[in-house]
N, C-alpha and C positions, 0 to 999 in steps of 0.2 A: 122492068129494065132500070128504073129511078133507086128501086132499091139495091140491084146487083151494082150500080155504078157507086151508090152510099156504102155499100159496104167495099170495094175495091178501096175508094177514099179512105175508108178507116182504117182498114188493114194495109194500106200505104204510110196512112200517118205513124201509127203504129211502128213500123219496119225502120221509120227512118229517124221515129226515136230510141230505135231499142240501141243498145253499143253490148259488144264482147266482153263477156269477164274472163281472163286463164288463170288459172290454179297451176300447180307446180307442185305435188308430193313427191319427196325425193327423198329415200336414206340416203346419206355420200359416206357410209361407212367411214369413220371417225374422221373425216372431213378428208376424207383421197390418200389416207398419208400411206392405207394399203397397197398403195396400186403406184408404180412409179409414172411420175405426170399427173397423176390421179386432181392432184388441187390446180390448175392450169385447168382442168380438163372441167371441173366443177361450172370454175368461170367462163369460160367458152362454151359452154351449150347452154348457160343460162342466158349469155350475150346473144346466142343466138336463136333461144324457145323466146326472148321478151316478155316471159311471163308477167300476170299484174300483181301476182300474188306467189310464193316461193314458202312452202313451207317444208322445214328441213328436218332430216332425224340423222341422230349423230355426230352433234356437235358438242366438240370435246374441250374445246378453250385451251389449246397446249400451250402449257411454257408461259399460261398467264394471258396471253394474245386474244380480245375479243374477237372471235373468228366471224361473226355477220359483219361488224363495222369493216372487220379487214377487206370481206366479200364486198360491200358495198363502195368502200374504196377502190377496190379492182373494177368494179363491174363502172363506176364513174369514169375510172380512164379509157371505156369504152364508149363513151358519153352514153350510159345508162343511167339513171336516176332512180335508188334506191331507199327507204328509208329502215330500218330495224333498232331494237335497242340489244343490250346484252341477257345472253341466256347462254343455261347450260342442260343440255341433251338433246335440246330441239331449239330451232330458229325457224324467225318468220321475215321474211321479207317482204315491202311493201312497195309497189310502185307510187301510190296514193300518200300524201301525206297522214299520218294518224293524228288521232283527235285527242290523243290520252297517251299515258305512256302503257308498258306492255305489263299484263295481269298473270301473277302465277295462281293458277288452278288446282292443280297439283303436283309439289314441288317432289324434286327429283333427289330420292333417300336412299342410297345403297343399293343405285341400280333399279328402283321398281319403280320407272316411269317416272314419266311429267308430262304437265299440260300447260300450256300458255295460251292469252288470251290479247291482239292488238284488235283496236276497234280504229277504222280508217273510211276515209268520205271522201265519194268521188261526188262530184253537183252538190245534190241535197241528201243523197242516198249515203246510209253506214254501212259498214261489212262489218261485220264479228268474227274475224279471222281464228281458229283456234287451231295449235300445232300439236301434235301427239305424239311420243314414242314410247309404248306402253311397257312394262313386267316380260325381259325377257330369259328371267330364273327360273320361270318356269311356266315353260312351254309344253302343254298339254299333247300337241299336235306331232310334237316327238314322241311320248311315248304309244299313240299309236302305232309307229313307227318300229318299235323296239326299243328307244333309248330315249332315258333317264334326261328328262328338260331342263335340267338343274347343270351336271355335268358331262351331259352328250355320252355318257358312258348306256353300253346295252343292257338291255332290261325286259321283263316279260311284258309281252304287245297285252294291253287291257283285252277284254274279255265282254266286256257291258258298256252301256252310255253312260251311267251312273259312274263306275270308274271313273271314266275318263273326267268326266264333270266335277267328280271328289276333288280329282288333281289338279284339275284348271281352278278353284278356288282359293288354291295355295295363293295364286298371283294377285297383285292388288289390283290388277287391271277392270274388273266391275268398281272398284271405289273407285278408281281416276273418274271410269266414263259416268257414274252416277254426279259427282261433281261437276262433270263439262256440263252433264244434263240441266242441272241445277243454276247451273253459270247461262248457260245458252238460252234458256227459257225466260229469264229477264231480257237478253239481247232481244230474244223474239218479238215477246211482247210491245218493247219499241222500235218494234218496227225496220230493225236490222236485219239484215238476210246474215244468216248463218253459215258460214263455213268451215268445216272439220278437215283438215289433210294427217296423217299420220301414216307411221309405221307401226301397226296393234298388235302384234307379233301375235296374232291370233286371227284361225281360218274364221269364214261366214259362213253361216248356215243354209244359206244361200247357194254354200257351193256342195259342200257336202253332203249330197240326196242320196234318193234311193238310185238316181241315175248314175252319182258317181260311185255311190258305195263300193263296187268292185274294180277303182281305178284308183292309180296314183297312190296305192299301199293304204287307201284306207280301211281295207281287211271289212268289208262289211258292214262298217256301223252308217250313222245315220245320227250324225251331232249336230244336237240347237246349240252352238258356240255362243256363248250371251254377250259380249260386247255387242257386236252386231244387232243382236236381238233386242239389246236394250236401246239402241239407240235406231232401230227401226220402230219399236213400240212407243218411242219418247216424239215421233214423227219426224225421225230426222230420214233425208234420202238418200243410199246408198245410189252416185252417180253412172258409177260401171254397171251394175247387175239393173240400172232401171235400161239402159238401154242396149244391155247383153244380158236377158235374163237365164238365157242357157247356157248350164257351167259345163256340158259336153263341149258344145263348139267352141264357147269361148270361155275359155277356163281365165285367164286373165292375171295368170300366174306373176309373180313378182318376186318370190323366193324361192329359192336359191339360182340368181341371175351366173349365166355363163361368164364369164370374162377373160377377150382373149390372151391380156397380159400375165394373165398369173394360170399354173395348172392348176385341173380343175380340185385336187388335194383340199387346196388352201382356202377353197370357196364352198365345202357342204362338210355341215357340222353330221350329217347323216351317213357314214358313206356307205354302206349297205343298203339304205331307203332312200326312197323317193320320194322325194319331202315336199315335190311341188306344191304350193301354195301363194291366195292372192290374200295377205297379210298388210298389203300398202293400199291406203284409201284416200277418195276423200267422197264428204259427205257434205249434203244442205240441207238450209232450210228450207218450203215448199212456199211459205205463206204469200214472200214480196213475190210471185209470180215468175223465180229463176226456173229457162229453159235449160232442158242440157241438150248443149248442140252438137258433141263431140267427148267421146272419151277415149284415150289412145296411151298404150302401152309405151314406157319409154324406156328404150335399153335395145341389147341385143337378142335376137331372135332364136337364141340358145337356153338351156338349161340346163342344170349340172343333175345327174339323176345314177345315184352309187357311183360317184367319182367319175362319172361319163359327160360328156356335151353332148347332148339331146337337142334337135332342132324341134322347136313345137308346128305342131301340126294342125291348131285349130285356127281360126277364122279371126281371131284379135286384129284388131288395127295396132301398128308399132309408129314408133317414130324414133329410128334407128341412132344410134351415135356418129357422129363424124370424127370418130376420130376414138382416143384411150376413153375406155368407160373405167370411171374410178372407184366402182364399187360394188357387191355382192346382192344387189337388189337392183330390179326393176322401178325405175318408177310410172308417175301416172300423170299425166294433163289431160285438165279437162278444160273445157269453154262452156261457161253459162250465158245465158242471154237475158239482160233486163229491163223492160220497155222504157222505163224512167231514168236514166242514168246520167241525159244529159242537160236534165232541169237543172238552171242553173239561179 
């Protein structure tokens, strides 16, 4: 009994040190300007997810305009407290203040991706925040599809996994994520928990089995997509697939997101295929003991599938919009849990 009542104690103490982390992967497609309201609408559901962490794909810097500090001004006049610096393709926002300013990883060349790097302290604990919006010239996962990843134009469906894998190396997106790897692994090592949010405009392997193989136009095959795989083998943890690991029920899709503002035309570069895919991520490190308590689809419960809205039918957790969703992607919040966060 002495020890059932020692261990209750511990795993009390435990519980009531641990505090909540939320992450926030979100493309806002070139920051809302598609969708009318669209940038109103950005800031209204960040004001109200209160994420701790906001990492963004899509950011365009129009007109010269630092588009996070503008966000972070907005989101102040909701007495939100934000911190970011300036980037362009991806942003990150921080609830925490940062310890350093923000680190490019891989800078953003003619459209083939970027990566950034802010490191921020909550107690005694760092984060290694890194944002991603990877090579999307050429996208591999269309031309299973029929068409040409380059200019969405039709083209003969591959044949082989080799194929397909030929064409996915077009993309620089294995040199971004060997660099984040390369970046992350110092974070690691001191003792910072890692986290990865992006748009990788590339499916996981993860999802494309032999179970899905004859769903969602993947004609058959059965692709190791290597981002995914490299940054699985590097030990980083894909969040969603550890605790949805079935891509039948929960496919977890995030592109090509419905939206009821605009017809569905102007939202699937595919329109003959079905190009469902979960392309939005985010990722951790395992070592500092982050739990994943929750991971949930963010957006509308639709899909656009050959120019159609498609309601999905698997078992995903959502957490729907209130109101104009401003963009052509799904995103993602998760909540991590970590026992030390409020050593102070």
């Amino acid at each position: 009994m002495k020890r059932i009542l020692k261990l209750l104690v511990a795993m009390a103490a435990m519980s009531a040190n641990a505090e909540d982390v939320t992450v926030l992967q979100w493309n806002i497609w070139q920051q809302g300007t598609m969708v009318p309201g669209g940038g109103k609408a950005i800031v209204d559901e960040i004001a109200r997810l209160k994420p701790d962490f906001v990492t963004l794909s899509e950011v365009r810097n129009y007109q010269g305009v630092d588009y996070t500090a503008a966000l972070v001004d907005s989101l102040r006049q909701r007495g939100l407290t934000y911190y970011s610096f300036p980037s362009y393709d991806t942003g990150i926002l921080s609830a925490w203040a940062p310890v350093d300013t923000l680190t490019t990883i891989f800078p953003c060349v003619n459209d083939h991706g970027s990566v950034y790097r802010l490191v921020a302290r909550k107690g005694d604990h760092e984060f290694a925040i890194y944002t991603a919006h990877l090579d999307y010239l050429d996208d591999a996962y269309y031309n299973v599809r029929g068409y040409d990843g380059s200019t969405w134009k039709e083209c003969p469906i591959p044949t082989s996994v080799d194929e397909v894998l030929e064409r996915n190396v077009k993309s620089r997106r294995d040199d971004a994520t060997a660099l984040f790897i390369a970046a992350a692994d110092a974070d690691r090592r001191a003792g910072r928990t890692v986290i990865l949010g992006g748009d990788f405009n590339e499916p996981s392997h993860r999802d494309w089995t032999e179970a899905t193989a004859n769903m969602f136009d993947h004609h058959g095959l059965v692709i190791p997509w290597t981002v995914p795989l490299m940054l699985e083998n590097a030990g980083m943890v894909d969040t969603y697939r550890t605790l949805y690991p079935n891509p039948v029920t929960h496919p977890g899709f995030t592109y090509p997101s419905d939206n009821p503002a605009l017809p569905p035309r102007k939202i699937t570069w595919a329109p003959k295929a079905d190009e469902r895919d979960r392309i939005d991520y985010i990722w951790v490190s395992p070592e500092t003991g982050a739990d994943i308590v929750s991971a949930e689809v963010f957006g509308p419960r639709t899909s656009i599938v050959r120019c159609e809205r498609v309601a999905e039918t698997g078992l995903d957790p959502f957490i729907e919009p209130l109101g104009v969703w401003p963009t052509d992607h799904k995103g993602l919040l998760v909540k991590l849990r970590l026992p030390d966060l409020n050593k102070q």
